[in-house]
ROKEKE-603397 format. One record per atom (N, C-alpha, C, O): residue in three letters; x, y, z. Coordinates in steps of 0.1 Angstrom, whole numbers, plus 5000, padded with zeros to 4 digits. Example, Ala and Ser with C-alpha at 12.3 -4.5 7.8 and 13.67 -1.06 7.14 Angstrom:
residues 2
Ala513249435078;Ala512349555078;Ala513249675078;Ala514249675085;Ser512849785071;Ser513749895071;Ser512950005079;Ser513450115080;
***
This chain:
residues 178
Unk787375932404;Unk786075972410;Unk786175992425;Unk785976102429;Unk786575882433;Unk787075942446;Unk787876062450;Unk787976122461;Unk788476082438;Unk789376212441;Unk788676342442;Unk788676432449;Unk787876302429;Unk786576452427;Unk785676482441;Unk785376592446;Unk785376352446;Unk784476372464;Unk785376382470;Unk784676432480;Unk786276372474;Unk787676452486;Unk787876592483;Unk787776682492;Unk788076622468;Unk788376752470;Unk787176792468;Unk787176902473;Unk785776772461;Unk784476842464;Unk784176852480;Unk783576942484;Unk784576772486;Unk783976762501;Unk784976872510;Unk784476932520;Unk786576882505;Unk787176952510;Unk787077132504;Unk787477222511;Unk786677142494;Unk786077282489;Unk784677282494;Unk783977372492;Unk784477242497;Unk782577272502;Unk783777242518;Unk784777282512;Unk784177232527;Unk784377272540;Unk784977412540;Unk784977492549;Unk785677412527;Unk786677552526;Unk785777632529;Unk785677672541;Unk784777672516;Unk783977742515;Unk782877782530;Unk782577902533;Unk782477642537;Unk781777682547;Unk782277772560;Unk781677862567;Unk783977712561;Unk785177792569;Unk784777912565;Unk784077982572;Unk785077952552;Unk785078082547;Unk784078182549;Unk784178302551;Unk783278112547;Unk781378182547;Unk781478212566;Unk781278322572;Unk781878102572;Unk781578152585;Unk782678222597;Unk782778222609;Unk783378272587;Unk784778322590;Unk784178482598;Unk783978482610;Unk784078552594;Unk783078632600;Unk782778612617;Unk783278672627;Unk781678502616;Unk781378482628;Unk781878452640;Unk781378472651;Unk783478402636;Unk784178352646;Unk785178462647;Unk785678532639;Unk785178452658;Unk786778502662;Unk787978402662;Unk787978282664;Unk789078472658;Unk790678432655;Unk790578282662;Unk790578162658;Unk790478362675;Unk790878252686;Unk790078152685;Unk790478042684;Unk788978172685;Unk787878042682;Unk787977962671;Unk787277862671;Unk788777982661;Unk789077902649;Unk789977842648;Unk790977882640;Unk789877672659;Unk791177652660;Unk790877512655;Unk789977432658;Unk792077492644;Unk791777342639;Unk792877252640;Unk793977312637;Unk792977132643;Unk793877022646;Unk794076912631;Unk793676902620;Unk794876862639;Unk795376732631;Unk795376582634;Unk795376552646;Unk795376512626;Unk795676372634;Unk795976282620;Unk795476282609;Unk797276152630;Unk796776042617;Unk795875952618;Unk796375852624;Unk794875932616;Unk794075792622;Unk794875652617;Unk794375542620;Unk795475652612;Unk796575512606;Unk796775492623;Unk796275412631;Unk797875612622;Unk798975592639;Unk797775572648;Unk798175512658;Unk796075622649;Unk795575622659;Unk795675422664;Unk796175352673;Unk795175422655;Unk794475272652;Unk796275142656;Unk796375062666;Unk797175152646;Unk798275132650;Unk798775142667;Unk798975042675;Unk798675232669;Unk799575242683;Unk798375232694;Unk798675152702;Unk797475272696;Unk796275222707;Unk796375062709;Unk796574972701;Unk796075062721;Unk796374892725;Unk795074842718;Unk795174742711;Unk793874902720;Unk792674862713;Unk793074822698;Unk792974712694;Unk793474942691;Unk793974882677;Unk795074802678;Unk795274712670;Unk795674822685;Unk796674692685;Unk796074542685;Unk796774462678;Unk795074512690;Unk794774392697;Unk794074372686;Unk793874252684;Unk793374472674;Unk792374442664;Unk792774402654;Unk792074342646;Unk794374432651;Unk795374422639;Unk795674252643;Unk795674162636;Unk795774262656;Unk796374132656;Unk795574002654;Unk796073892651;Unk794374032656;Unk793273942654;Unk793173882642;Unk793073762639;Unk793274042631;Unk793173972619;Unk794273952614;Unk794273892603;Unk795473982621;Unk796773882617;Unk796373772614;Unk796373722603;Unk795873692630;Unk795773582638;Unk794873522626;Unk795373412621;Unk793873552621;Unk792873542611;Unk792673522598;Unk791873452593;Unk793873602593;Unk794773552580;Unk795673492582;Unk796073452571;Unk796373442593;Unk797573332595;Unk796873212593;Unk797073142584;Unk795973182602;Unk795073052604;Unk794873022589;Unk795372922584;Unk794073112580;Unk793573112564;Unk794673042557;Unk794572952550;Unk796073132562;Unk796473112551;Unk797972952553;Unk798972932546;Unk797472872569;Unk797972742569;Unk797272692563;Unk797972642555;Unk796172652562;Unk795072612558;Unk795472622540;Unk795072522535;Unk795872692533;Unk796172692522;Unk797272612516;Unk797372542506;Unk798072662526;Unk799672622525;Unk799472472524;Unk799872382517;Unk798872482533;Unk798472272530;Unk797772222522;Unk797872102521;Unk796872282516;Unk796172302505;Unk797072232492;Unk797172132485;Unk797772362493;Unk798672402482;Unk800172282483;Unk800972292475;Unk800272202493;Unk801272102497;Unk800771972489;Unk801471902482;Unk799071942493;Unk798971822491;Unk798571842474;Unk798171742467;Unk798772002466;Unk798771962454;Unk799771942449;Unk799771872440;Unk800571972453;Unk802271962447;Unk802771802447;Unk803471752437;Unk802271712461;Unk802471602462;Unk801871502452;Unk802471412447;Unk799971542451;Unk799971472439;Unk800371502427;Unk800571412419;Unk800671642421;Unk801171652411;Unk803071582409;Unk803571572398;Unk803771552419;Unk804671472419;Unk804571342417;Unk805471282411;Unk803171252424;Unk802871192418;Unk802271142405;Unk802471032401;Unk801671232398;Unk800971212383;Unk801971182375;Unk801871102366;Unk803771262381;Unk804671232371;Unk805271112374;Unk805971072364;Unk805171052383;Unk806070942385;Unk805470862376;Unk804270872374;Unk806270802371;Unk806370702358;Unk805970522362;Unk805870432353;Unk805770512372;Unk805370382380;Unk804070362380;Unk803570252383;Unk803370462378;Unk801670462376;Unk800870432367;Unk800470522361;Unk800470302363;Unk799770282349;Unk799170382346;Unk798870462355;Unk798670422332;Unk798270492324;Unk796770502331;Unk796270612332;Unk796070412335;Unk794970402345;Unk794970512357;Unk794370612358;Unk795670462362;Unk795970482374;Unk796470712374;Unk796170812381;Unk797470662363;Unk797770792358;Unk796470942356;Unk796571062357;Unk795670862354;Unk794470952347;Unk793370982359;Unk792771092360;Unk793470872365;Unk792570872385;Unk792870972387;Unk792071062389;Unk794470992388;Unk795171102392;Unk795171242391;Unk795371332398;Unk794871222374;Unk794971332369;Unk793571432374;Unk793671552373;Unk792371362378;Unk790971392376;Unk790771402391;Unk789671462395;Unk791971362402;Unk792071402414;Unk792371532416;Unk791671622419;Unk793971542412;Unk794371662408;Unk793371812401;Unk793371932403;Unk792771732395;Unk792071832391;Unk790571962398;Unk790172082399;Unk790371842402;Unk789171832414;Unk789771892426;Unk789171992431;Unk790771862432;Unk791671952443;Unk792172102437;Unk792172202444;Unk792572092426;Unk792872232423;Unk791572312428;Unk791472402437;Unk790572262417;Unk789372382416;Unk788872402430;Unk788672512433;Unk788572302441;Unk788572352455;Unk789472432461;Unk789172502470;Unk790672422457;Unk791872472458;Unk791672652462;Unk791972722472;Unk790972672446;Unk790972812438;Unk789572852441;Unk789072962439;Unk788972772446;Unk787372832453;Unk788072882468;Unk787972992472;Unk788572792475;Unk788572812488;Unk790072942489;Unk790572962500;Unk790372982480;Unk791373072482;Unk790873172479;Unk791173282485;Unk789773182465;Unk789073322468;Unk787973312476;Unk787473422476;Unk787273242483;Unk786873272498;Unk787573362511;Unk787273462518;Unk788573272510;Unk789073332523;Unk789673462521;Unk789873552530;Unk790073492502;Unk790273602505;Unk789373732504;Unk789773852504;Unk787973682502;Unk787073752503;Unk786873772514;Unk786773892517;Unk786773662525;Unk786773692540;Unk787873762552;Unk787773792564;Unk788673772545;Unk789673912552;Unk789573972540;Unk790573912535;Unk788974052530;Unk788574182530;Unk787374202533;Unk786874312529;Unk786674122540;Unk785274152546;Unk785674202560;Unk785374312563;Unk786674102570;Unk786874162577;Unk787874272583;Unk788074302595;Unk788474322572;Unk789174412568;Unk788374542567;Unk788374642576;Unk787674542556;Unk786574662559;Unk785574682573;Unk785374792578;Unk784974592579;Unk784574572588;Unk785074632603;Unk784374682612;Unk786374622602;Unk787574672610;Unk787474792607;Unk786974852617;Unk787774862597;Unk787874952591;Unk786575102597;Unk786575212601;Unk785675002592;Unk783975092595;Unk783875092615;Unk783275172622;Unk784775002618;Unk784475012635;Unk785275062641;Unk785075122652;Unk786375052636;Unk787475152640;Unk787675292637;Unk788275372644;Unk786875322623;Unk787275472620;Unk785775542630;Unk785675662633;Unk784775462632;Unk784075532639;Unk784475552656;Unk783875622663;Unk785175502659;Unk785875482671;Unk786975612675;Unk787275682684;Unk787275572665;Unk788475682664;Unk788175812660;Unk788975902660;Unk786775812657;Unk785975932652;Unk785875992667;Unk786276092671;Unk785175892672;Unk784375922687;Unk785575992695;Unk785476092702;Unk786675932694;Unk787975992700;Unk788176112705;Unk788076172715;Unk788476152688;Unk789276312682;Unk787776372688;Unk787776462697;Unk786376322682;Unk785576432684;Unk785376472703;Unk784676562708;Unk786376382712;Unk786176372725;Unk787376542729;Unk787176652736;Unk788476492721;Unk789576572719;Unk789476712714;Unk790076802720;Unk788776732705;Unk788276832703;Unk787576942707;Unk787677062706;Unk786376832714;Unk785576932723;Unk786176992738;Unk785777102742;Unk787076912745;Unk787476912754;Unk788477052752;Unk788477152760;Unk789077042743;Unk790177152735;Unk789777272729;Unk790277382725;Unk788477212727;Unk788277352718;Unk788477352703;Unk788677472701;Unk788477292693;Unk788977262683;Unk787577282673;Unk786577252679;Unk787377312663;Unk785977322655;Unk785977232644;Unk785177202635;Unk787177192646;Unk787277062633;Unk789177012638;Unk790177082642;Unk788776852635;Unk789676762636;Unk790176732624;Unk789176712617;Unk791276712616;Unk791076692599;Unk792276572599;Unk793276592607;Unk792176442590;Unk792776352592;Unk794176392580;Unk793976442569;Unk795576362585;Unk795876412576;Unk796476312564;Unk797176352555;Unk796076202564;Unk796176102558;Unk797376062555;Unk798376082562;Unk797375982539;Unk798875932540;Unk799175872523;Unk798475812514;Unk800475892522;Unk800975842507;Unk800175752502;Unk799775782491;Unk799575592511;Unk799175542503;Unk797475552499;Unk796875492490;Unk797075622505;Unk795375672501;Unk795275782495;Unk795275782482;Unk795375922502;Unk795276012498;Unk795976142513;Unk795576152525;Unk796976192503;Unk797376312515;Unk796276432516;Unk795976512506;Unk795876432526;Unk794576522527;Unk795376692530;Unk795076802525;Unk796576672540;Unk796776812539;Unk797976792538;Unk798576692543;Unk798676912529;Unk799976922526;Unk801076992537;Unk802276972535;Unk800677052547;Unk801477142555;Unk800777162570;Unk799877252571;Unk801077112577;Unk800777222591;Unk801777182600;Unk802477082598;Unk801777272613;Unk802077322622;Unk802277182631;Unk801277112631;Unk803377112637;Unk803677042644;Unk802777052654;Unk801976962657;Unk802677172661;Unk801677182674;Unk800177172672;Unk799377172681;Unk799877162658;Unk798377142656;Unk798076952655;Unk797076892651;Unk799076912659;Unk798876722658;Unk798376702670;Unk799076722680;Unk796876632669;Unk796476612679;Unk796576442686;Unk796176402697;Unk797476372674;Unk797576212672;Unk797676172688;Unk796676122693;Unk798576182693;Unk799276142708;Unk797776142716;Unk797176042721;Unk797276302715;Unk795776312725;Unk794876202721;Unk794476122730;Unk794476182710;Unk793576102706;Unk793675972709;Unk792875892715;Unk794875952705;Unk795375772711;Unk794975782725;Unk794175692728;Unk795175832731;Unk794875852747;Unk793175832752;Unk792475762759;Unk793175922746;Unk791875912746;Unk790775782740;Unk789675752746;Unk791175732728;Unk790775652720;Unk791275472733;Unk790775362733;Unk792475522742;Unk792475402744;Unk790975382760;Unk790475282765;Unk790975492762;Unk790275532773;Unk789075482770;Unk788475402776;Unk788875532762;Unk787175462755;Unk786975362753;Unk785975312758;Unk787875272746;Unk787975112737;Unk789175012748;Unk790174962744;Unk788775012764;Unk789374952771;Unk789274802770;Unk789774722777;
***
């Protein structure tokens, strides 16, 4: 389904290119490139944003790790054999009760870095929008086109080394998001 609105959205740009092909001159029809991955990546802005939610999922996921430590401890204890049958079953009903917090608070947090993951996502690609569209106008460009990447979707198969606008934009993108 996503694929059918990329390339619907990319044939309806064709088409509009095409339809207004006419009106422009050669020279006036000049279109660029960029990766917004590398924007975001290499700008100290996105640098500093990646790192946060490093920082963000590191914290999450000590917090688990110890989680996940003091179940292992009591489950080493349930087995030790020194534990009345009493005692054994306390245990067991501890254990259990830590697990399911366990497994609540792990799909929390990992709901909360893909919250702030998308979140990221929505504020950075409009950022990086604001960029190119800075780059563009300044250049002259009638369209910026992202050229994406293996693991989403490759938006264009082939261009022109000198049509990558990546380098400008980062520049610019850092100029903006100081």
């Amino acid at each position: 389904m996503r694929r059918r609105g990329i390339g619907g959205l990319l044939a309806g740009l064709a088409a509009v290119l095409i339809a207004a092909l006419p009106a422009w001159s050669a020279e006036s029809l000049r279109v660029a490139i960029m990766d917004q991955q590398a924007v975001i990546e290499k700008s100290k802005a996105g640098k500093r944003a990646l790192e946060e939610l490093k920082a963000y999922s590191a914290t999450r996921q000590k917090i688990i790790n110890s989680d996940d430590q003091e179940l292992k401890d009591l489950e080493q204890t349930i087995r030790d054999s020194k534990l009345t049958e009493e005692a054994k079953q306390e245990k067991q009903t501890q254990f259990q009760a830590k697990l399911e917090a366990y497994q609540r608070r792990l799909a929390d947090f990992n709901r909360e870095i893909q919250q702030k993951q998308r979140e990221m996502v929505a504020e950075y690609g409009k950022k990086v929008q604001d960029a190119a569209q800075a780059v563009a106008q300044r250049e002259g460009y009638i369209a910026v086109i992202d050229k994406g990447n293996d693991a989403v979707i490759k938006i264009v198969m082939y261009y022109q080394p000198a049509l990558d606008v990546t380098d400008r934009v980062i520049k610019e993108f850092d100029r903006q998001n100081k």
